[in-house]
Phi, psi and omega in degrees: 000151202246143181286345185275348194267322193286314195239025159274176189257154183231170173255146185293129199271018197238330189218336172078026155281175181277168090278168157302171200249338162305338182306152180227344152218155188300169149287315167306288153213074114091044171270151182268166171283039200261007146091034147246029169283186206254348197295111160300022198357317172289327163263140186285147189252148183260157166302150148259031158281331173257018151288311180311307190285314193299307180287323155332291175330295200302288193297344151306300180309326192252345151326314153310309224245300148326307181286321147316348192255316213272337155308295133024284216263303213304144183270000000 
C-alpha cells in the first residue's frame, strides 16, 4: 500500500466526516467507507430540528386558510 493513499483524507459519504482513505469504517458513525452514502458536501444538511420547526411554521401559515375554505365549502 503506498503511504500517500494511507494517510490522505476521504470525506465519509454517510456523514461527511474526514477519514482517513485507508479506513474501512467511519469513526462517527460507524458506517462503512464503501461511497454509498447520500452525502454531498456542496449541499448543506439542516439539523433536523430545523426541518421540523419549518414545517411546523409552513402549518402554522396554512391552518388559517385551510379553515376558512373548510368555512367556506359548508352549506
Amino acid at each position: 500500500m503506498d503511504d500517500d493513499e494511507s494517510l490522505s483524507e476521504i470525506r465519509c459519504t454517510y456523514c461527511g466526516n474526514w477519514v482517513y482513505g485507508d479506513s474501512v469504517r467511519c469513526p462517527k458513525c460507524g458506517n462503512y467507507t464503501d461511497g454509498l452514502g447520500t452525502f454531498h458536501p456542496e449541499r448543506p444538511r439542516f439539523p433536523r430540528v430545523f426541518v421540523i420547526a419549518g414545517w411546523l411554521v409552513l402549518l402554522a401559515l396554512l391552518l388559517p386558510v385551510l379553515i376558512a375554505l373548510l368555512r367556506f365549502l359548508r352549506p
